[in-house]
C-alpha positions in Angstrom: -47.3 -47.7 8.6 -43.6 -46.3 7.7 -40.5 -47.9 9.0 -38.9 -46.4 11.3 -36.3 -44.2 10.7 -33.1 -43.8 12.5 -31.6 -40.6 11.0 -34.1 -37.3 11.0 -33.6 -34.9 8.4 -33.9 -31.0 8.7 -36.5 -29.1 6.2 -36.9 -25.6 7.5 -39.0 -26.3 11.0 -40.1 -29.7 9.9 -38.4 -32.7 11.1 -38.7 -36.3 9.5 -38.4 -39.3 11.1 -38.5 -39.7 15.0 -36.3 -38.0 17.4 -35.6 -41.4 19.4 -34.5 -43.4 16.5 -32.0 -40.5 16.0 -30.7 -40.6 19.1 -30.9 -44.3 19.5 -28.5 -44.5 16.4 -26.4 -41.6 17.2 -26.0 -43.6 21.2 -24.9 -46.5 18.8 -22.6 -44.8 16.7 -20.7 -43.3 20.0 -21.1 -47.2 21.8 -19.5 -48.5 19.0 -16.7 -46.2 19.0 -16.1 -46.9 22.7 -16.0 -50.4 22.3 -13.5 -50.1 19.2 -11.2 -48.3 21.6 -11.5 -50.6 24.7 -10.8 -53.6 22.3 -7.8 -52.3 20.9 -6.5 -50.7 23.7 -6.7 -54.0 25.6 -5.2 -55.7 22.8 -2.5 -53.7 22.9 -1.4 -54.3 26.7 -2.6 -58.1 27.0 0.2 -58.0 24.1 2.6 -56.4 26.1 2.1 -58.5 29.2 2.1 -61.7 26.7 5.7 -60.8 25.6 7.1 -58.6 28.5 10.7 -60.5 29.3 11.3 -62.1 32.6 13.7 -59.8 33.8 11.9 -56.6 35.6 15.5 -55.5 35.3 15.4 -54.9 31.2 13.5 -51.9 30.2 12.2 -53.5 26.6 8.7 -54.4 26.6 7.8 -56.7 23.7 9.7 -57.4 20.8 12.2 -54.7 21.3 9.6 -52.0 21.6 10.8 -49.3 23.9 7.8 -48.6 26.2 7.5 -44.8 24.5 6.5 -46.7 21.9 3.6 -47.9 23.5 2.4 -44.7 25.0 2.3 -43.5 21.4 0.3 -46.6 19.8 -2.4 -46.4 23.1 -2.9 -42.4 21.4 -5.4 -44.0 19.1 -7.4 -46.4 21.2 -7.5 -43.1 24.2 -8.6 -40.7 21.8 -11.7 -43.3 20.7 -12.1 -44.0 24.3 -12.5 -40.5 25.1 -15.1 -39.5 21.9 -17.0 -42.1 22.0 -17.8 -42.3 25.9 -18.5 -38.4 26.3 -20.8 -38.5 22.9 -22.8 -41.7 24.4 -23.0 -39.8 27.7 -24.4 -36.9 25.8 -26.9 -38.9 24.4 -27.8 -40.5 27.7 -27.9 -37.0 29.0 -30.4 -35.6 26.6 -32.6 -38.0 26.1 -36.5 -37.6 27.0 -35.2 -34.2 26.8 -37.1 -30.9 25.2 -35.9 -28.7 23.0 -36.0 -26.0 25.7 -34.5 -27.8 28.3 -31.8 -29.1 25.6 -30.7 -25.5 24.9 -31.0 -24.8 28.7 -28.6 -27.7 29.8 -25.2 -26.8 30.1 -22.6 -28.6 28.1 -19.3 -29.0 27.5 -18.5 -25.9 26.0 -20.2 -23.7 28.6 -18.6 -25.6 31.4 -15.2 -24.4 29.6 -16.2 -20.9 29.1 -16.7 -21.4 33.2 -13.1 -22.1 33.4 -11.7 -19.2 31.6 -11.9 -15.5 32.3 -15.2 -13.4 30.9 -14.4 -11.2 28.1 -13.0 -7.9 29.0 -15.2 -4.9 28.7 -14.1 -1.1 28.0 -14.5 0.4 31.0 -17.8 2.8 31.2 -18.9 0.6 28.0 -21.0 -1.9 28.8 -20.9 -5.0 26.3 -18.4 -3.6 24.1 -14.8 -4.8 24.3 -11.7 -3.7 25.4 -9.2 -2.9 22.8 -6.0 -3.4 25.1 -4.3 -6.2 23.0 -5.0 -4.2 19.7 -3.1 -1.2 21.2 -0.1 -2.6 22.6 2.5 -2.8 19.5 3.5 0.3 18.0 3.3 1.0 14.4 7.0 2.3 12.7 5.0 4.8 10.3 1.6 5.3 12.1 0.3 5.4 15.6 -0.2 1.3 16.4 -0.1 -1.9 14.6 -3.0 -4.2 14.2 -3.1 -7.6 15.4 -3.8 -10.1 12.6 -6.5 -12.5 12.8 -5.6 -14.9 9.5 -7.6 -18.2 8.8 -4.6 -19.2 7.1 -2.4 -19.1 10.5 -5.0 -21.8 11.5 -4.9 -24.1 8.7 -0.5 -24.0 8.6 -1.3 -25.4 12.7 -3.9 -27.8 11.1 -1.1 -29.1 9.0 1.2 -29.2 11.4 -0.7 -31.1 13.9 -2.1 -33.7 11.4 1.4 -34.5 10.2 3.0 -35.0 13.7 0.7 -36.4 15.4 0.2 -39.2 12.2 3.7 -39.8 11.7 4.6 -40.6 15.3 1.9 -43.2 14.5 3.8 -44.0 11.5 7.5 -44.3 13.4 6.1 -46.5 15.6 4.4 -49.4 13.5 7.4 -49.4 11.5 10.0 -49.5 14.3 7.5 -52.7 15.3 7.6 -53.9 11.9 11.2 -53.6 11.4 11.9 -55.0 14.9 10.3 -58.3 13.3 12.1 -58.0 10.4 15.7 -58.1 12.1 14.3 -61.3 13.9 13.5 -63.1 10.9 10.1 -63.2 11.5 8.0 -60.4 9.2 4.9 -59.3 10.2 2.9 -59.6 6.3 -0.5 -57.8 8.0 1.3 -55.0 9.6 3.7 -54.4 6.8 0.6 -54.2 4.8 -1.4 -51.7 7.0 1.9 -49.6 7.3 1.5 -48.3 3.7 -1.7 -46.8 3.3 -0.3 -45.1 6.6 2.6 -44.2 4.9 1.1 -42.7 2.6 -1.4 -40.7 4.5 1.6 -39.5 6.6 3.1 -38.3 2.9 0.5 -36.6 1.9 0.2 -34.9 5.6 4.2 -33.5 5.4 3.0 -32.2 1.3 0.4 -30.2 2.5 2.1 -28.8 5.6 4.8 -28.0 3.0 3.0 -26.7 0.7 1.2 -24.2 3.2 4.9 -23.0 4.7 6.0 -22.2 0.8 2.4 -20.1 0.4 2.9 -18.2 3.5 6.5 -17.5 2.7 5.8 -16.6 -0.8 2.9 -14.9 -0.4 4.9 -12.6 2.2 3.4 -11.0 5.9 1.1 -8.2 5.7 0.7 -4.8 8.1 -1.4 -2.7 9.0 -0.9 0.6 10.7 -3.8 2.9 11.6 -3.2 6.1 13.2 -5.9 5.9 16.5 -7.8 3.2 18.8 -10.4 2.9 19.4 -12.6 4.0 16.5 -15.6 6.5 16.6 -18.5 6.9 14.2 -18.4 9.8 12.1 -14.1 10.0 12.5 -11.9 9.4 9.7 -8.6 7.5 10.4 -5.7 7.1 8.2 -4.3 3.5 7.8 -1.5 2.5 6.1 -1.2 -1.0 4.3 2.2 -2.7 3.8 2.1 -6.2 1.7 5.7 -8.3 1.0 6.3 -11.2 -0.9 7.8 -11.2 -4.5 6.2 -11.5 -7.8 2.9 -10.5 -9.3 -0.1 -9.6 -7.4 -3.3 -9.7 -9.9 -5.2 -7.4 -7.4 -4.7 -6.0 -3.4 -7.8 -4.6 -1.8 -8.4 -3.1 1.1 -12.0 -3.3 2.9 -13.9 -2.4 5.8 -16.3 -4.5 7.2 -19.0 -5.0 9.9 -19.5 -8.6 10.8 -22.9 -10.1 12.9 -22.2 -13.4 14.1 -24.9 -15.7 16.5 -24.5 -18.3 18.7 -27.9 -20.4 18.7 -29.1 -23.7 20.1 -30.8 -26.2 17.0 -31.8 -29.7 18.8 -28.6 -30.9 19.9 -26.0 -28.9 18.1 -24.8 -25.7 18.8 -24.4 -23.5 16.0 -22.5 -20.3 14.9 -23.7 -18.0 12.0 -21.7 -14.9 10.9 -23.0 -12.4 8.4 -21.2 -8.8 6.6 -23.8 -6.7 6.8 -22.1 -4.1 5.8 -19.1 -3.5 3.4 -17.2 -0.4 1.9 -14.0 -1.1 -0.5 -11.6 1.7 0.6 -9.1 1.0 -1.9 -7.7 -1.2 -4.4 -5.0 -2.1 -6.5 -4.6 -4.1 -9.7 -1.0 -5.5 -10.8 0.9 -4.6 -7.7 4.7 -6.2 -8.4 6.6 -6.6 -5.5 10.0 -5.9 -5.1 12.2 -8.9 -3.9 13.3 -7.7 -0.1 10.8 -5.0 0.3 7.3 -4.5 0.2 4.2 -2.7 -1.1 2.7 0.4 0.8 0.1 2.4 0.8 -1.5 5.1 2.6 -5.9 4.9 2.7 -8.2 7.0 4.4 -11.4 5.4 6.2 -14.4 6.5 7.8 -17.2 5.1 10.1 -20.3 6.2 9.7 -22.2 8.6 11.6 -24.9 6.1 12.5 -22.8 2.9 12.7 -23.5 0.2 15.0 -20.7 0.0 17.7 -18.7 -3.2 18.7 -20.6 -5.7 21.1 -19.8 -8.8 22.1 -22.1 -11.4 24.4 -22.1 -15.3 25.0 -24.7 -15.7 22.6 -24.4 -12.3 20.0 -21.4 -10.2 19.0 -20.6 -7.4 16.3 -17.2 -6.9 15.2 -15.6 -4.6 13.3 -12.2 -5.6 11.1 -10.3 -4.3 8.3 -10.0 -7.0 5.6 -7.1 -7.4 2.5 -8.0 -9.7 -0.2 -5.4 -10.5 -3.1 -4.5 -12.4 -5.5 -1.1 -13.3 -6.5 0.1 -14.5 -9.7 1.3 -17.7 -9.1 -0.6 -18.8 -5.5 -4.2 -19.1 -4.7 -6.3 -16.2 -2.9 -5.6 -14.9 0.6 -7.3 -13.0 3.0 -6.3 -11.8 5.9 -8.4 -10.1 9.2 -7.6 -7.3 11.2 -10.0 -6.4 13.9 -10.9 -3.1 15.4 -13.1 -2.0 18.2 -15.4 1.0 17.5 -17.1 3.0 20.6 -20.6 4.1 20.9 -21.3 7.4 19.4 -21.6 10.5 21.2 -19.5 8.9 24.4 -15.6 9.6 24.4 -13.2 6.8 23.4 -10.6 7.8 26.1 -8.6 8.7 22.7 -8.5 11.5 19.9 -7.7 10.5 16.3 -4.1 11.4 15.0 -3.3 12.9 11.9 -0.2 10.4 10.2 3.2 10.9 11.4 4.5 11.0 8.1 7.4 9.1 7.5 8.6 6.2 4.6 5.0 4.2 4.2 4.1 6.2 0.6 2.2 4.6 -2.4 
């Protein structure tokens, strides 16, 4: 007889150990999240009714601290409040539950897609998407400017966040701890936990830093293309403009046809996206910029004749996107997206391609 095991691990379609241990310890995990943040949180306001002054009159709540202060401390115990009693009602929820009738239930993030508005289709196109907000800036050299869809933009507001939101943390044990100190009466455990927090708070304000100096460094890049929507068999001219300053190892330019799947596996929800199909339209190796202007380049593209238009569902979706790749001399890698929308073949686009405008974008 095997002991029972509380955590199942995944081997192809095999499961080990039983589902209801797993969920019993994933129900404990979330409980014992809840009740961290219900015990702090009413730590934190028995100790500001303990010390609240006599006078309702005086706006200072304990020990000096200003009662913004307090609203920024009960962030933490909220936030555990909030994960750990939706997880453990999510358990609750799904237990007893099939796999079919798991995948069936709706959750959170269906009951937000609810809320918003249903993605936009071309009109006379069923299921493939409207291109309106990738048509709507004008290009200076070419007919409109792409939209750019960067994973780095992400990761600078990742940064950002982090280092706010931990820092306010920060200002406000120290204002306690300094409050204490002006009274003669330091605080040794909180001046203690304050500087592992200090430290984390550091390290948060480097790395936001550090991503500012790449982007600026690294410099924006454009992307003009001279018609939108895209049809198979048509060939489009697109014109690339990097800036920055310095050396770049290698710029390339790529088109790409991305699959991506939203499936249901047990309890989680998960998303896989594949390139199945890839064409390098043009690269360049030691590209120096020139400090104050920038790097351009005219390419030709082409879809293919038989190419799979854009589609996009709740649970399935193919995109097309131009991609540049480089690699400067001094900074790590970058990449950076640029989607398009290509129409069925054989039905019109509602648009002609356009041969270039001319004008200064010239490699």
């Amino acid at each position: 007889m095997r002991w029972p095991r509380f955590f199942s691990k995944k081997r192809g379609h095999r499961h080990t150990g039983s589902r209801e241990w797993g969920s019993i310890a994933e129900g404990l995990f979330y409980a014992a999240l809840l009740l961290g943040g219900l015990i702090f949180g009413g730590l934190l306001v028995s100790g500001v009714a303990a010390y609240a002054p006599a006078d309702p009159g005086r706006v200072v709540l304990q020990r000096g601290y200003d009662w913004w202060m307090w609203v920024l401390t009960l962030v933490i115990p909220l936030a555990l409040v909030a994960f750990g009693g939706s997880g453990l009602g999510k358990v609750i929820r799904m237990w007893g539950k099939s796999d079919e009738r798991r995948a069936a239930s709706a959750g959170f993030p269906e009951f937000l897609d609810t809320l918003g508005h249903p993605p936009h289709e071309a009109p006379g196109h069923p299921g493939v998407p409207a291109c309106e907000n990738l048509v709507n800036s004008p290009g200076n050299v070419l007919r409109y400017r792409l939209p750019i869809e960067s994973p780095e933009n992400w990761t600078l507001l990742g940064f950002g966040m982090f280092a706010l939101l931990w820092n306010a943390v920060v200002v406000v044990l120290a204002a306690g701890a300094g409050a204490n100190i002006r009274r003669g009466n330091p605080d040794w455990f909180l001046l203690a936990l304050l500087i592992p927090f200090v430290a984390v708070g550091v390290g948060g304000v480097i790395l936001f830093v550090r991503a500012v100096v790449l982007a600026a460094s690294v410099g924006p890049t454009q992307v003009e293309i001279s018609d939108h929507p895209l049809v198979p068999g048509q060939r489009y001219d697109v014109l690339l403009g990097q800036g920055g300053s310095g050396l770049f190892k290698s710029i390339e330019l790529g088109l790409e046809l991305e699959e991506q799947a939203t499936f249901c596996q047990g309890t989680d929800t998960r998303t896989e996206r594949l390139v199945v199909w890839r064409d390098a339209a043009r690269s360049w190796s030691r590209v120096q910029a020139v400090p104050g202007g920038r790097f351009e380049a005219h390419v030709e593209i082409t879809i293919p004749d038989q190419a799979m238009h854009s589609f996009n569902s709740p649970h399935n979706s193919v995109h097309w996107r131009l991609v540049v790749r480089g690699s400067p001399d001094r900074w790590p890698p970058f990449t950076r997206v640029f989607p398009l929308v290509v129409f069925p073949a054989g039905r019109n686009a509602g648009a002609t391609p356009h041969a270039p405008q001319g004008g200064k974008g010239v490699e």
